[in-house]
C-alpha positions in Angstrom: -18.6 23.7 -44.6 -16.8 27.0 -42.8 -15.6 24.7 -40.9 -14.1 22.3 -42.9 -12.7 25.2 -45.7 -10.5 26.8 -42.4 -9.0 23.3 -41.6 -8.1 23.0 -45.4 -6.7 26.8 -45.2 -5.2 25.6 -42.5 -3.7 22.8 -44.4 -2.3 24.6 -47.0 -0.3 27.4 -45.2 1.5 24.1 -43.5 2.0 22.4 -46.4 3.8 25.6 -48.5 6.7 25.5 -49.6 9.5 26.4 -47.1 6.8 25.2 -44.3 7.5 21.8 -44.3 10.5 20.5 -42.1 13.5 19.2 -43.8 14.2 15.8 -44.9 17.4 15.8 -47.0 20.6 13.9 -46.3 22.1 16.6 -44.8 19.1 18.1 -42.7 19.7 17.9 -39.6 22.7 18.7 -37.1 25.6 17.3 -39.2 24.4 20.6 -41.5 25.1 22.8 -38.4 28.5 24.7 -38.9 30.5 23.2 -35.4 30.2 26.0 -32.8 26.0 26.1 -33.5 25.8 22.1 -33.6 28.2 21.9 -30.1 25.8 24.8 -28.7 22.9 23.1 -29.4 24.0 19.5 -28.4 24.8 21.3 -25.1 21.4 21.5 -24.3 21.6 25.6 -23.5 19.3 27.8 -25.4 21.4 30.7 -24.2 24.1 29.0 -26.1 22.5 28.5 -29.0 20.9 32.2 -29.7 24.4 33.7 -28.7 26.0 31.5 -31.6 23.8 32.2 -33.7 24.2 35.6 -33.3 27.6 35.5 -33.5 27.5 33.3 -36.8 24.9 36.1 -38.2 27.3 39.1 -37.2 24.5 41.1 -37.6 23.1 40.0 -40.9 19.3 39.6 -40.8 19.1 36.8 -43.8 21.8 35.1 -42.2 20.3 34.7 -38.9 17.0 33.2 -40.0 18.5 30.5 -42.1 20.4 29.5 -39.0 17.5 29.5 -36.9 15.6 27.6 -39.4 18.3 25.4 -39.5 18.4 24.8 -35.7 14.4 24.4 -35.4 14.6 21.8 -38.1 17.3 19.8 -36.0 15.5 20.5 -33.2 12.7 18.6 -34.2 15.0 16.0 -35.5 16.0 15.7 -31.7 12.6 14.3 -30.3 12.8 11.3 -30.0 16.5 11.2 -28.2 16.5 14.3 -26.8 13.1 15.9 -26.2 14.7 18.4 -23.6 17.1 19.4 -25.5 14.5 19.9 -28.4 12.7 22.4 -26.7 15.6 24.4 -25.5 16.7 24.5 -29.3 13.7 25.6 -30.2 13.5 28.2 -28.3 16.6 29.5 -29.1 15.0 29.6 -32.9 12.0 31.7 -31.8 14.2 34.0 -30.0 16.6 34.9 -33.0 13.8 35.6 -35.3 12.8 38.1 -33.5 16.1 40.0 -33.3 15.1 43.5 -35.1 15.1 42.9 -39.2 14.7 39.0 -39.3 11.3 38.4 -40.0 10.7 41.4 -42.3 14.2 40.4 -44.4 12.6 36.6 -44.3 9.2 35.8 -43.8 9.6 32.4 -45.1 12.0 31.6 -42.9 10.6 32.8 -40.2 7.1 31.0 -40.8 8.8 27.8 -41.0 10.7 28.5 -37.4 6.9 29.5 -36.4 5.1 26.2 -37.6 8.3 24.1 -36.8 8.5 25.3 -33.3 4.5 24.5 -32.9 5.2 20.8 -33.9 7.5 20.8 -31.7 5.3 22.2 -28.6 2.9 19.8 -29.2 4.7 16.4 -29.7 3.7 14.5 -26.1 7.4 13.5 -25.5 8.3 17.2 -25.1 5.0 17.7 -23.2 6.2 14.7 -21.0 9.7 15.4 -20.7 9.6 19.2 -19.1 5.7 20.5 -19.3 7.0 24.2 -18.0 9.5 24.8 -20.9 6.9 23.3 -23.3 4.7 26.6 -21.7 7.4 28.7 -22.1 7.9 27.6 -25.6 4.2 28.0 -26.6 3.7 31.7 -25.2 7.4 32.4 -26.6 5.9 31.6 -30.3 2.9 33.2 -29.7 4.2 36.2 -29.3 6.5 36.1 -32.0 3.8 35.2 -34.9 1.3 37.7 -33.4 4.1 40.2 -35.2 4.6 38.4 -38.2 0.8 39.9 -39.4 -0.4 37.0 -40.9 -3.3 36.3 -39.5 -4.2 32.5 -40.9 -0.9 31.7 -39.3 -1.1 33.3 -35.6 -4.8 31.5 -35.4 -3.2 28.5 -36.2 -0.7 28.5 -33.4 -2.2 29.9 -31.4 -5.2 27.2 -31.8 -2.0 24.2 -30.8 -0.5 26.6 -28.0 -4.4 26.4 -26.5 -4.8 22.7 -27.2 -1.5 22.2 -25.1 -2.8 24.6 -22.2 -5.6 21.7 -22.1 -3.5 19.1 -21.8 -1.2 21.1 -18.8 -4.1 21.6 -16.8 -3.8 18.4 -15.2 -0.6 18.8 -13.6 0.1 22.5 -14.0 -2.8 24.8 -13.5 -1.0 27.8 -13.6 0.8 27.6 -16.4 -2.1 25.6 -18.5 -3.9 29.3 -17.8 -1.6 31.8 -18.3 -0.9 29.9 -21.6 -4.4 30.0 -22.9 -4.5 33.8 -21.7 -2.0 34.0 -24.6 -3.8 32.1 -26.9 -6.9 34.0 -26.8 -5.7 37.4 -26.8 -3.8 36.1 -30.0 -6.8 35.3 -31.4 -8.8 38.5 -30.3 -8.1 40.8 -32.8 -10.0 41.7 -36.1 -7.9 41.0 -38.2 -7.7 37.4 -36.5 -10.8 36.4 -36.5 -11.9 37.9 -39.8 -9.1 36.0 -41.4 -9.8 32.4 -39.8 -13.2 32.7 -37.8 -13.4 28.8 -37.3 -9.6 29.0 -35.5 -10.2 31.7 -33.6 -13.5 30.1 -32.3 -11.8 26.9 -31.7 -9.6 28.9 -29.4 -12.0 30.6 -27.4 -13.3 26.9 -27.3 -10.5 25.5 -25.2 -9.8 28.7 -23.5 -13.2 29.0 -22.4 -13.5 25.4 -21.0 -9.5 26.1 -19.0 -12.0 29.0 -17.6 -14.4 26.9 -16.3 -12.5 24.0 -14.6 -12.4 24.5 -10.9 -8.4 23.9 -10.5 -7.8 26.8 -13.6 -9.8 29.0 -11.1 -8.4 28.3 -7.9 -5.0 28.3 -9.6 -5.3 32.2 -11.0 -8.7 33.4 -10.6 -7.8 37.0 -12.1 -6.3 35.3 -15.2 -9.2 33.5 -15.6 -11.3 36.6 -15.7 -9.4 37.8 -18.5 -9.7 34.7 -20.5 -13.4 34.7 -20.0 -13.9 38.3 -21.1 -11.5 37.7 -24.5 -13.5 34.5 -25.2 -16.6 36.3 -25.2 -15.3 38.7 -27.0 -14.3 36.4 -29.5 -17.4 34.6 -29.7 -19.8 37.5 -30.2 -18.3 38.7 -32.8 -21.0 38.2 -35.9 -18.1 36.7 -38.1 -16.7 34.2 -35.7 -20.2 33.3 -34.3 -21.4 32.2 -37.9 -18.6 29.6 -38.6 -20.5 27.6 -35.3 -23.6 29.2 -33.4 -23.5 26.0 -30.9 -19.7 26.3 -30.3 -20.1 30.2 -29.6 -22.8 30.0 -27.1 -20.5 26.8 -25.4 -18.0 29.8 -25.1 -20.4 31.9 -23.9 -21.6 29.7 -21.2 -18.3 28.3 -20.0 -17.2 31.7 -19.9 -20.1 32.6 -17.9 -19.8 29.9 -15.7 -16.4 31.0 -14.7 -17.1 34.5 -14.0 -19.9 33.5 -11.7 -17.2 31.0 -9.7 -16.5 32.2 -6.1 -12.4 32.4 -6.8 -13.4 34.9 -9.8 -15.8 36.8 -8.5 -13.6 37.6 -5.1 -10.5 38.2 -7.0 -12.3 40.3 -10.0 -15.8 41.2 -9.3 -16.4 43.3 -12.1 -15.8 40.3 -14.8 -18.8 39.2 -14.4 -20.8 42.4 -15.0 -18.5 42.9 -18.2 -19.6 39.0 -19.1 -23.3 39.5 -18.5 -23.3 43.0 -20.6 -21.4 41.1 -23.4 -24.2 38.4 -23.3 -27.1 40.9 -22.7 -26.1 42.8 -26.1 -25.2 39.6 -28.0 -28.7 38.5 -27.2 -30.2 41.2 -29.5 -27.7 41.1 -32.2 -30.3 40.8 -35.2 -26.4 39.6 -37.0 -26.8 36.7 -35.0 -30.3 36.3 -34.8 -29.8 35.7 -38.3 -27.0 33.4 -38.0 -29.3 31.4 -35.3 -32.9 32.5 -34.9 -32.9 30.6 -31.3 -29.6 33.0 -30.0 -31.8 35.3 -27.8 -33.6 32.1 -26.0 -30.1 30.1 -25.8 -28.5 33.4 -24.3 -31.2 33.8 -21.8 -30.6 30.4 -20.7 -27.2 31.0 -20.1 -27.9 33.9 -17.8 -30.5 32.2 -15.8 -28.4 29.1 -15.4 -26.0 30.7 -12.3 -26.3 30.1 -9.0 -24.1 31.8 -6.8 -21.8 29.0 -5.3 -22.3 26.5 -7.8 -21.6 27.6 -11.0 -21.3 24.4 -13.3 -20.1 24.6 -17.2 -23.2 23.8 -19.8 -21.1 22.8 -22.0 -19.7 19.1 -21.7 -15.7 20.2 -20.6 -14.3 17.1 -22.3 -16.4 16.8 -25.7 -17.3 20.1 -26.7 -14.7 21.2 -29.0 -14.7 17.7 -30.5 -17.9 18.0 -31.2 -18.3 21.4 -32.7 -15.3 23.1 -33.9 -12.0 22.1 -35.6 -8.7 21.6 -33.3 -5.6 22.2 -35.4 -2.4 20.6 -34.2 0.8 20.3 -36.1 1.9 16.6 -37.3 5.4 16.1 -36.1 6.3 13.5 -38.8 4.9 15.0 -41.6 4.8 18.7 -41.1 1.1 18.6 -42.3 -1.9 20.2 -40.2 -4.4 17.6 -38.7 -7.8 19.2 -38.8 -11.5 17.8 -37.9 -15.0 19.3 -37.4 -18.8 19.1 -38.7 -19.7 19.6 -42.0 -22.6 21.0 -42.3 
């Protein structure tokens, strides 16, 4: 049921008001005043944040409603011009965070946030240039990670992970140094206490990045960092008892790749910080209570390495699926898409 009540929060910070993307006759880029629609139809992002700088002549309020504007055109673009979409949207992110924009208008600004993460994870864009869809991701990251609104950076930052995923494929190195982002979005108190399903369902996907062998060849040292902040994340009491069996999934993915050769020559003492994490996590009487198995499944996890052949214990293409909820942004409909147990 913790579960299912962070999807619905989920569901209703998308879906209020001044979240949703526009749909009015004159939404779009006909609403653009000329020199912002030319910039943007040019396909330059530097283009588009210098106009609407220019346009804002300094005036905080004034930029956000152009950026808004542009982000909402943006994602009117997909389907013709995915390319040009993302450069758009970048431009967006960048202007909010001008100094003054998103503490003169933080509804604005939110719906640049959530806008841009439709965006980011429509597969057109993800098709049509995979490294500016990155770029994107890690660009809105670190813009909502100042906004302070907790529910809203574990939300994006649970799509930015769910893209890493899908980029690891074809671009290792930027699928990890994406969901490095992610989960060091996601490790803060604030974070986790706020939305302890999303922040688990983050370390989720980071965690399993961690474990795949082409993540680890790709930027072993990254790695290591993701698999520290994941257990981080998933030891901590609050996030632990939204899923016991998703946390220890974390915590023996993450294990698993601090045990791997690349880690392990690259950053050595990863895995001593890993195992210590694990060791203390296994006499936690927080989450003992939460599970009254955790010390026995944490043991397991450490005696399950062998040096050379580390292999995840957690099933790297249902796990998340099966245990936590994966947030993504519905392109069409502005609404969050959220699933996970029940119980």
């Amino acid at each position: 049921m913790k579960l299912v009540r962070s999807g619905l929060l989920a569901l209703s910070l998308l879906l209020a008001p001044g979240l949703l993307p526009a749909q009015t006759a004159g939404a779009g880029l006909n609403s653009l005043p000329p020199a912002l629609r030319a910039a943007v139809q040019s396909g330059n992002a530097s283009a588009v944040q210098q106009a609407i700088s220019t346009l804002s002549a300094g005036n905080p309020q004034r930029a956000a409603t152009l950026a808004s504007q542009v982000v909402t055109a943006a994602e009117q673009m997909l389907a013709t011009n995915p390319q040009g979409a993302i450069q758009a949207a970048s431009a967006a992110i960048a202007s909010i965070q001008a100094q003054g924009v998103q503490q003169s208008s933080p509804t604005q600004t939110q719906t640049v946030l959530t806008t841009a993460a439709r965006i980011f994870v429509n597969p057109a864009v993800q098709s049509a240039s995979p490294t500016a869809v990155a770029q994107l991701a890690t660009a809105t990251l670190q813009a909502v990670a100042t906004t302070g609104n907790a529910t809203l950076t574990a939300t994006v930052a649970n799509s930015a992970v769910s893209v890493a995923e899908r980029l690891l494929a074809t671009d290792p190195g930027a699928a990890v140094q994406l969901a490095q982002s992610a989960v060091q979005a996601v490790n803060t108190a604030p974070v986790q206490q706020a939305s302890p399903s999303n922040a688990l369902s983050v370390a989720t996907t980071a965690a399993r990045i961690a474990a795949n062998p082409a993540a680890q060849s790709a930027a072993p040292s990254v790695v290591a960092n993701i698999a520290t902040n994941a257990v981080q994340i998933a030891t901590n009491p609050t996030v632990y008892q939204s899923s016991p069996s998703a946390a220890l999934g974390v915590m023996a993915n993450a294990y698993s790749a601090v045990n791997s050769t690349p880690v392990k020559a690259t950053t050595p003492s990863a895995a001593q910080t890993v195992t210590q994490a694990l060791i203390a996590a296994s006499t936690n009487p927080q989450l003992a209570t939460a599970n009254q198995t955790n010390a026995t499944q944490i043991a397991q996890i450490l005696s399950n390495n062998t040096p050379g052949n580390q292999t995840p214990v957690v099933n790297t293409n249902n796990a998340q699926s099966a245990q936590t909820p994966r947030t993504e942004f519905n392109q069409s409909q502005g609404t969050s898409i959220s699933g996970g147990p029940t119980e």
